[in-house]
N, CA and C atoms as an extended XYZ file, in Angstrom:
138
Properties=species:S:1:pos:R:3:atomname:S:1:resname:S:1:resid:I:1 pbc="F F F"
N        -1.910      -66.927       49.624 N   UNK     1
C        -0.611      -67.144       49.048 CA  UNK     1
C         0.347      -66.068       49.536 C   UNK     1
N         1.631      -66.495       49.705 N   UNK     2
C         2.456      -65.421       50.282 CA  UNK     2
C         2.830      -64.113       49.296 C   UNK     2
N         2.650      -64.636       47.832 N   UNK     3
C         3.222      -63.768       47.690 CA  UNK     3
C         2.057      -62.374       46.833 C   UNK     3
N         0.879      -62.690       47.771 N   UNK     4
C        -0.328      -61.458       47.625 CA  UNK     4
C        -0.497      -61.229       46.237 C   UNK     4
N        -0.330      -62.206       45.144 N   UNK     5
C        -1.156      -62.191       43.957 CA  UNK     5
C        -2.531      -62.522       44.122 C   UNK     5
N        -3.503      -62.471       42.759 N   UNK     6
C        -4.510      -63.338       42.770 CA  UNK     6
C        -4.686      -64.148       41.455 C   UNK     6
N        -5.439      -65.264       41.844 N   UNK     7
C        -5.361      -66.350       40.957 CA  UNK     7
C        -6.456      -66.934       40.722 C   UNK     7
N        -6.889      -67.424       39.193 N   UNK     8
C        -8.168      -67.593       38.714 CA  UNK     8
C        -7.965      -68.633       38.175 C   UNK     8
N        -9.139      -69.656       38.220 N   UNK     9
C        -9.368      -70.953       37.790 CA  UNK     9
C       -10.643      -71.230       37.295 C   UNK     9
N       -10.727      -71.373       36.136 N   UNK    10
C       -12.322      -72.332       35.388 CA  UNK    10
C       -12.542      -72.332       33.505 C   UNK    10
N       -13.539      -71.694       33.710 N   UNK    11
C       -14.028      -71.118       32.124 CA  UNK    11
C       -13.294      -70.128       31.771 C   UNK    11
N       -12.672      -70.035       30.667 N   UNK    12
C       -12.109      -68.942       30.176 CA  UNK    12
C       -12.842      -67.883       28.567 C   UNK    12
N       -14.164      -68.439       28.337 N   UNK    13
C       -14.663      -68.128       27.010 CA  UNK    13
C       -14.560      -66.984       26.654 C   UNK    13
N       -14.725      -65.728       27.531 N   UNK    14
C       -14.548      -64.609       27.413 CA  UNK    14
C       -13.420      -63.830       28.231 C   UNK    14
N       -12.942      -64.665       28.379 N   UNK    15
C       -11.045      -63.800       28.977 CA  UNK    15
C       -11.588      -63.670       30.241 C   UNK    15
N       -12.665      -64.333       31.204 N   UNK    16
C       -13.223      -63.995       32.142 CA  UNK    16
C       -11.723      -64.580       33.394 C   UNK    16
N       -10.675      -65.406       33.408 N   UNK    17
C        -9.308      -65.281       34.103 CA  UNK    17
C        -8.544      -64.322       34.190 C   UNK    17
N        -8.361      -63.425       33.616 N   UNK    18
C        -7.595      -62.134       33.491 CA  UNK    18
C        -6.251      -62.203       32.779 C   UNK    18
N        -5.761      -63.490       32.111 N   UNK    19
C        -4.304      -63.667       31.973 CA  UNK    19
C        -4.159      -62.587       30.402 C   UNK    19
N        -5.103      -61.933       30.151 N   UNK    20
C        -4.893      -61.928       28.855 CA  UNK    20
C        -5.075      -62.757       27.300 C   UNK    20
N        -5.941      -63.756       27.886 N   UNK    21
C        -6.269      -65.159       26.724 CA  UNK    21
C        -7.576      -65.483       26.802 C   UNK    21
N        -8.493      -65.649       25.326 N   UNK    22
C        -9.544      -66.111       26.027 CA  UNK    22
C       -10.079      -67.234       24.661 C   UNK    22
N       -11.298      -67.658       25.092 N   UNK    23
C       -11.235      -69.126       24.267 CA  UNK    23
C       -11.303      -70.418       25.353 C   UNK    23
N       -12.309      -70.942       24.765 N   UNK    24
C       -12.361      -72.106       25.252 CA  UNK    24
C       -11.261      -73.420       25.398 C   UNK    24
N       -10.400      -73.068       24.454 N   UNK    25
C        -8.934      -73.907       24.450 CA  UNK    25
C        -8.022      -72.910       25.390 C   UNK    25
N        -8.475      -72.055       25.880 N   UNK    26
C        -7.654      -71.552       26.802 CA  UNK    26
C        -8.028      -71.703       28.568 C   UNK    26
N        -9.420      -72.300       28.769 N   UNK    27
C        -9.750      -72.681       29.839 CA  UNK    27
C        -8.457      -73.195       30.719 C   UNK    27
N        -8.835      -72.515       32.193 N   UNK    28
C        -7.664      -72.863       32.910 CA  UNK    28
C        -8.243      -74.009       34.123 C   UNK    28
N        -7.703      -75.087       34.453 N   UNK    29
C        -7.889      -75.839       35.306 CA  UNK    29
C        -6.592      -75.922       36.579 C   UNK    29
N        -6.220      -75.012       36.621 N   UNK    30
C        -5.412      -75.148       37.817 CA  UNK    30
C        -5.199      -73.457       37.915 C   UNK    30
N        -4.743      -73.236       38.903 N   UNK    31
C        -4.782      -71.733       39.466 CA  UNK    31
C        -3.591      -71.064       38.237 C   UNK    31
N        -4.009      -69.603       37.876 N   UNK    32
C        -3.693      -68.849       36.799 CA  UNK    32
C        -3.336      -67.439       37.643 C   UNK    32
N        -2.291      -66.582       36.984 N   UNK    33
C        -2.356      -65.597       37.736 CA  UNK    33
C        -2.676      -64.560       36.981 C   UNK    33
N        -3.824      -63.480       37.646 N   UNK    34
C        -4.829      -62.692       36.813 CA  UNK    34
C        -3.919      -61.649       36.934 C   UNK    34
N        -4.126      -60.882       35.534 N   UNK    35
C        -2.687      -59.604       35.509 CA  UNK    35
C        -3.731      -58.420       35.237 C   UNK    35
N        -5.019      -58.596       35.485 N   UNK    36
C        -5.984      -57.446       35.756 CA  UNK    36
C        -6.534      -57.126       36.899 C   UNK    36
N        -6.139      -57.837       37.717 N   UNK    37
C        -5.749      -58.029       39.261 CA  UNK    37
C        -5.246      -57.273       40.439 C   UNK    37
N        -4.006      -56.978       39.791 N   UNK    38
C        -2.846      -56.655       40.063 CA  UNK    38
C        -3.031      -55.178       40.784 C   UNK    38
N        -2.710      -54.969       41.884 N   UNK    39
C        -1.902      -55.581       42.780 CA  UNK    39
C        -2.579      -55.729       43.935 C   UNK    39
N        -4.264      -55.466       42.947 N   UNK    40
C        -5.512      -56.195       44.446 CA  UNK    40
C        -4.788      -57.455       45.138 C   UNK    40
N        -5.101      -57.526       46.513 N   UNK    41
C        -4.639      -58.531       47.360 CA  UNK    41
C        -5.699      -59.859       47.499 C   UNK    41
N        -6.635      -60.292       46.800 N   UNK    42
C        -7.516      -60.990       46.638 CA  UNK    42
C        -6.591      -62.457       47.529 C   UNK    42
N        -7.963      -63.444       48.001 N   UNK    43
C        -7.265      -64.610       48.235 CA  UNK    43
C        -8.158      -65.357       47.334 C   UNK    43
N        -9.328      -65.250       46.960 N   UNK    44
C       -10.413      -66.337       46.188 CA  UNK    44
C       -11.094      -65.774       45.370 C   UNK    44
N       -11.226      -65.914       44.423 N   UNK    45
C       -12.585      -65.492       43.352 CA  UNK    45
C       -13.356      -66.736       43.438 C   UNK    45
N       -14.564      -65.992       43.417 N   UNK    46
C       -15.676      -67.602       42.993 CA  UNK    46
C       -16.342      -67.259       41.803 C   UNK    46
């Protein structure tokens, strides 16, 4: 991505996305941007 964030997508049960939210009603299915991340240049988490 251009603009050198990184971004997390799946299970969220234990805040394991980084957005700060965690919970299974918070599961993310489309790319999320991790703010524990920051300002690692990551392109993929698996």
């Amino acid at each position: 991505m251009a603009n050198k964030r990184s971004y997390c997508w799946g299970l969220n049960d234990n805040g394991q996305i980084g957005d700060g939210t965690s919970g299974s009603e918070n599961n993310r299915f489309s790319p999320t941007e991790s703010l524990f991340l920051r300002p690692v240049q990551n392109r993929y988490i698996y």
